[in-house]
C-alpha positions, 0 to 999 in steps of 0.5 A, spaced: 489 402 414 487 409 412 493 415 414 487 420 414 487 423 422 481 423 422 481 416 423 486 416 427 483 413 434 484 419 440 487 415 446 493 419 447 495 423 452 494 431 450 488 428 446 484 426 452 486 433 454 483 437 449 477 432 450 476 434 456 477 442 455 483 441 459 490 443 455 497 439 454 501 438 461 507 442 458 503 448 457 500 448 464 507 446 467 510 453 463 503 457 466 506 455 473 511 461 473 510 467 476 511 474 472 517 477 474 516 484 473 510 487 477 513 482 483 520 484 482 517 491 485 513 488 489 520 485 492 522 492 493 517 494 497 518 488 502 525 490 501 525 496 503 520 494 510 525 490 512 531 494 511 526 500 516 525 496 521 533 494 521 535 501 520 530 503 526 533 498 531 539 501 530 537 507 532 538 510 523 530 513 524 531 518 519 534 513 513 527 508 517 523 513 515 526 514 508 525 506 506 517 507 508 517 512 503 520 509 498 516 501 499 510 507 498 513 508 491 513 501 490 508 498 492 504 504 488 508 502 481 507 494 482 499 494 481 500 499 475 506 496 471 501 489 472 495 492 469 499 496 464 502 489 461 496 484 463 500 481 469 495 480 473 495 474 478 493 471 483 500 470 486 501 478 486 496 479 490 496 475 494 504 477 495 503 484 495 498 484 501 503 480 505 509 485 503 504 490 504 503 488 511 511 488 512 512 495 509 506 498 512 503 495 518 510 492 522 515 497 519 511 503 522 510 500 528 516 498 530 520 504 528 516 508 532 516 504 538 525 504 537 524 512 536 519 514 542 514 509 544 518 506 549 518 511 553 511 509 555 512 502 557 505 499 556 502 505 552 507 505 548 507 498 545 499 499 546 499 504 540 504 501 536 499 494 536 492 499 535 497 500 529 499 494 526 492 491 527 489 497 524 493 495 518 492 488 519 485 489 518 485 493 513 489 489 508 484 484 510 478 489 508 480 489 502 481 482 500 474 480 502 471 487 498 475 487 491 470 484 488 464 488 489 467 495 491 467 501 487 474 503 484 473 510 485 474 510 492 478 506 498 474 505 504 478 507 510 486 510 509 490 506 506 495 502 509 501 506 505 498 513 506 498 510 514 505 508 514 506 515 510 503 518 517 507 514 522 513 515 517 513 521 516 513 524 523 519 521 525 522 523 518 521 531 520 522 529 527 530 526 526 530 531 521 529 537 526 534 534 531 528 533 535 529 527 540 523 521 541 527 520 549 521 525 551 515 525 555 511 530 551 514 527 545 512 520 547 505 522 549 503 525 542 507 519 538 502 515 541 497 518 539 498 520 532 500 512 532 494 510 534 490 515 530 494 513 523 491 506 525 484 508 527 483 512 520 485 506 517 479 501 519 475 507 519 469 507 514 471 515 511 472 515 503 478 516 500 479 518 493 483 512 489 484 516 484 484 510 478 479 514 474 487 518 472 488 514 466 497 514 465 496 512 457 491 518 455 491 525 454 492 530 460 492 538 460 498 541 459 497 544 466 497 538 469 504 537 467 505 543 470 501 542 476 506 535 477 513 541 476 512 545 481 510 540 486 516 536 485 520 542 486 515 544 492 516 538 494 525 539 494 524 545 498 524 541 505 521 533 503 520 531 510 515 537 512 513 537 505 511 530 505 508 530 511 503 536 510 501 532 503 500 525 507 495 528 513 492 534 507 490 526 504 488 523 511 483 529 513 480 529 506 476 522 508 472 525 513 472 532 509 468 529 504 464 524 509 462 530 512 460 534 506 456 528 504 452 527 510 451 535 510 449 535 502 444 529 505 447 524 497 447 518 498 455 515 498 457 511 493 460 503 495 467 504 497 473 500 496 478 497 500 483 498 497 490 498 499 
């Protein structure tokens, strides 16, 4: 018989296999993992919504508000540290967009309604769920319109930068001694809670700003620009990053607007979160 492999019949497991075009049952077990180090911050930022919620129904708003801020600073790292070291995957996905539901549609929710709404009774919690499905809704757009939206623009606010509003109003609010126990207080935090949501199912474009490549070259006054900004921001954080978040949420019907009135054609936008 010869030794040739050639000769060899091919009835083995593995052979029948790569027959097929499949691959060894080893290799597709060793796939069946998941990448650590995108969901690791992925986890950060669930973490950080669960910890808001904890924190607001203990009545810690400031330190609620703070965790939103910093589940934002997570979330905004795990699709990039993915797509620097090729760690994409379909788990990720799916995990961000239930972490970003945690962090950015209930979390916000409830921390409000802890702080103030609750003064309203039934409006109170109408706002905070006008809210919380917004966000939902979002999330869900965004899924459904990956494949075919353009990159360059976000349709509707993002969820982050929703849940940024919401926090960020209660930050300066715990931060200025103000007390959410108040009617009027109450009144406007509805409305500012219902408007974030509003916004975030709306059809306004928003600048994802994906067309900033990390790995290329930049000028020198744009590593300046991002110095004072920090310093800027270390004057006063809560006002400071409020004021960015809602100069943020007016440029979708800014640039909505400018676009109607230029009578040009808008671009496909994203739905991306």
């Amino acid at each position: 018989m010869s030794s040739d492999p050639q000769d060899q019949p091919e009835n083995g497991p593995v052979a029948s296999l790569e027959k097929r075009g499949g691959e060894p049952e080893r290799q597709r077990q060793r796939r069946r993992g998941i990448y650590l180090l995108p969901n690791l911050f992925t986890t950060g930022a669930l973490f950080s919504g669960f910890y808001a919620i904890i924190a607001g129904m203990n009545g810690h708003f400031e330190a609620a508000a703070i965790a939103i801020f910093v589940a934002g600073v997570f979330d905004g790292l795990d699709g990039r540290v993915a797509r620097l070291t090729h760690t994409q995957s379909d788990f990720g996905a799916e995990y961000d967009s239930l972490s970003d539901m945690v962090a950015f549609g209930v979390a916000p929710a409830l921390v409000a309604f802890s702080w103030s709404l609750s003064m309203l009774g039934k409006l109170g919690w109408m706002a905070a769920f006008i809210y919380c499905a917004g966000a939902a809704l979002r999330l869900a757009r965004f899924n459904a319109q990956i494949a075919v939206a353009d990159s360059r623009y976000f349709t509707g606010l993002p969820s982050p930068s929703g849940a940024a509003l919401v926090a960020g109003m209660i930050w300066v609010g715990a931060d200025l001694g103000i007390s959410g126990d108040q009617t009027g207080v109450a009144i406007f935090a509805a409305f500012w809670v219902a408007l974030s949501g509003a916004l975030m199912v709306s059809n306004f474009r928003y600048s994802s700003f994906k067309q900033v490549d990390p790995k290329g070259h930049v000028p020198f006054y744009a590593l300046l620009a991002i110095v004072v900004g920090v310093a800027v921001v270390n004057l006063h954080p809560p006002l400071v990053l409020l004021c960015l978040v809602f100069a943020y949420a007016l440029s979708g019907p800014v640039m909505s607007l400018r676009g109607g009135k230029d009578g040009e054609e808008e671009p496909p936008a994203s739905g991306a979160v």
